[in-house]
C-alpha positions in Angstrom: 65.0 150.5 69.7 66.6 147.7 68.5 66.6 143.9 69.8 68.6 141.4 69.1 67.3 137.8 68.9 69.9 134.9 70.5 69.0 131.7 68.7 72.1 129.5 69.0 73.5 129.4 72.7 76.9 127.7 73.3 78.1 125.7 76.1 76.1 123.4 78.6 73.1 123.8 81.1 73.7 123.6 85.3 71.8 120.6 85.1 74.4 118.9 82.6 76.8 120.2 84.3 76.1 118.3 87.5 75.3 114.9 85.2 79.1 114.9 84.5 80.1 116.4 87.8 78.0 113.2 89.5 78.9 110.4 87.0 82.9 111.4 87.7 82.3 111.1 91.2 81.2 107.9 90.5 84.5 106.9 88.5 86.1 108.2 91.1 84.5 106.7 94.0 84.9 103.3 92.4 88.4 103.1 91.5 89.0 104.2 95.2 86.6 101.3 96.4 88.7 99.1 94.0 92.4 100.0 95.4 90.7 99.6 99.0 89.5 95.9 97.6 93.1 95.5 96.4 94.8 96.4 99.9 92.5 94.1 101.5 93.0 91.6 99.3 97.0 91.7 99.7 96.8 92.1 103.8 94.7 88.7 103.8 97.2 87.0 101.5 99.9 88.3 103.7 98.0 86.1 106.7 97.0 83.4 104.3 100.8 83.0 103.4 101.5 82.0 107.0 98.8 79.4 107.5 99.9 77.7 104.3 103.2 78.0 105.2 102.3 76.5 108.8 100.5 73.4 107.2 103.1 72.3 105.2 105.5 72.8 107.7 103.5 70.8 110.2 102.9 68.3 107.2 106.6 67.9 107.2 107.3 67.6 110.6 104.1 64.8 110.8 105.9 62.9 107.8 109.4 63.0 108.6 109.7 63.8 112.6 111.8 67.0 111.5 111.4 70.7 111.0 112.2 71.5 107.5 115.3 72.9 107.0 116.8 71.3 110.5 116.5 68.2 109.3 119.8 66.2 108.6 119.0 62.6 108.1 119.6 61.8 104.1 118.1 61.6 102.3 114.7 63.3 103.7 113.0 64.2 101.5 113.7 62.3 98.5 116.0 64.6 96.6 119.0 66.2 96.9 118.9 68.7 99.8 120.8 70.5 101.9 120.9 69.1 105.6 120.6 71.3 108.6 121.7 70.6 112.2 118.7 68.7 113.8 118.3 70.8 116.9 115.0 71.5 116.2 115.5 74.9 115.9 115.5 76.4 112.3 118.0 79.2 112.3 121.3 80.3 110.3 121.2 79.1 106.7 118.2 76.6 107.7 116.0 78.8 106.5 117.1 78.8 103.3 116.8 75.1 103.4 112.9 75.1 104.8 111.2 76.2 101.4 113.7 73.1 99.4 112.9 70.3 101.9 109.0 71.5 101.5 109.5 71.7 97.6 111.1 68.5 97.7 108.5 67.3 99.7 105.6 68.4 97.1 104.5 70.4 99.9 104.9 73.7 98.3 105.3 75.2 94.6 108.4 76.5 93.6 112.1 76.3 92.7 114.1 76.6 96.0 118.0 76.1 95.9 118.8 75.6 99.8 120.8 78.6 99.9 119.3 81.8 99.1 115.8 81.9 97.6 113.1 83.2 100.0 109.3 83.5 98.8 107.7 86.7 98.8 104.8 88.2 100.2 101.8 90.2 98.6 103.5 93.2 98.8 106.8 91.4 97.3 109.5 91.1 99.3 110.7 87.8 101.5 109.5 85.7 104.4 111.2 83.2 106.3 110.7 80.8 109.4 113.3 81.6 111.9 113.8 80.4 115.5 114.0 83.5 117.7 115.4 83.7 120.8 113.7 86.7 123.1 114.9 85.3 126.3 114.2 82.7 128.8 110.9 81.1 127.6 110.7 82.8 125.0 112.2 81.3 121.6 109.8 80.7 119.4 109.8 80.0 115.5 108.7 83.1 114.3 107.7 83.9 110.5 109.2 86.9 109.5 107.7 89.0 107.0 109.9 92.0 105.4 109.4 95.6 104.5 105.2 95.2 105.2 103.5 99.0 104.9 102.6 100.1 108.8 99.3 100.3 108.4 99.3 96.5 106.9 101.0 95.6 110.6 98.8 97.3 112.6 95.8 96.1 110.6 97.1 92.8 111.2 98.1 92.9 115.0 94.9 94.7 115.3 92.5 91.8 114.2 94.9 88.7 114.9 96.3 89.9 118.1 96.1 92.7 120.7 97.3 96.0 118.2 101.1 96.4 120.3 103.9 95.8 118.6 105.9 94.9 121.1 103.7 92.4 122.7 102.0 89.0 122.2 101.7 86.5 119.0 102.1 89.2 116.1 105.6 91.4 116.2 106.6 94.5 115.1 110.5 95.6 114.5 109.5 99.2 114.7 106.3 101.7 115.2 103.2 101.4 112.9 103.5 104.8 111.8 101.1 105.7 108.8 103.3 105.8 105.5 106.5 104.3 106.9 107.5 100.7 106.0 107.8 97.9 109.2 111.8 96.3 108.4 110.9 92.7 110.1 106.8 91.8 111.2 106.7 88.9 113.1 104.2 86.0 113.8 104.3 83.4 116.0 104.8 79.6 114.2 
């Protein structure tokens, strides 16, 4: 009878094997704990954004007497500005003109021409103050955020306010559906 002797095995072990398998989970696990920190990170700014927004524009109205943007007394702020109806109401073209009187004002960063530049939000597209008009007792100024991911709006509503869209503080143009995209999000000035 003949044997034959194996001396030189190829390829790896179970126990290396599940080495690799574990450290990939690892990877894996951490760049999905990373995106989650990332997402978190954009839905506070998105909430951050308003409260700065809302301190300078309370800054401005302290200062001057005026909503930004409504103002029409020249020349407030120093600079040249575009001048807005003074009905304390900041809607039409005024909102265009809030982000230059708060520029103007050193209240806010940025190079706002009156007419059509908007900041964006985290997830980069615009926001504006407007003054809505809901009915009797309801018009409000309103910060309007665009094209926010669903779940973003509900998380929002969730923890700021009572989670329905079509109710209280924090408004939403359309359903929170998972993986759909809210037009117009609304919160209350």
């Amino acid at each position: 009878m003949f044997t034959r002797r194996i001396t030189n095995r190829a390829g790896f072990t179970l126990v290396e094997i599940a080495i690799v398998m574990v450290i990939i989970g690892l990877l894996i696990g951490g760049v999905l704990k990373g995106q989650a920190m990332v997402q978190n990170a954009k839905v506070k700014r998105v909430v951050k954004h308003a409260d700065e927004m809302r301190a300078a524009v309370m800054a401005f109205y302290d200062k001057y007497g005026v909503y930004p943007g409504d103002e029409n007394l020249d020349p407030i702020p120093p600079g040249t500005d575009l001048e807005g109806n003074g009905n304390g109401q900041i809607a039409g073209n005024e909102i265009y003109m809030v982000y230059q009187d708060l520029q103007l004002a050193e209240l806010i960063s940025g190079d706002y021409d009156g007419a059509a530049d908007l900041p964006k939000h985290a997830f980069g597209s615009n926001v504006d103050l407007i003054w809505v008009d809901a009915g009797p007792g309801e018009a409000k100024h309103y910060f309007r955020f665009y094209n926010l991911p669903a779940e973003v709006c509900l998380e929002i509503d969730m923890k700021y306010d009572d989670g329905d869209r079509t109710s209280g503080s924090i408004l939403g143009s359309e359903d929170y559906d998972p993986g759909d995209t809210v037009g117009t999000f609304y919160m209350l000035f």
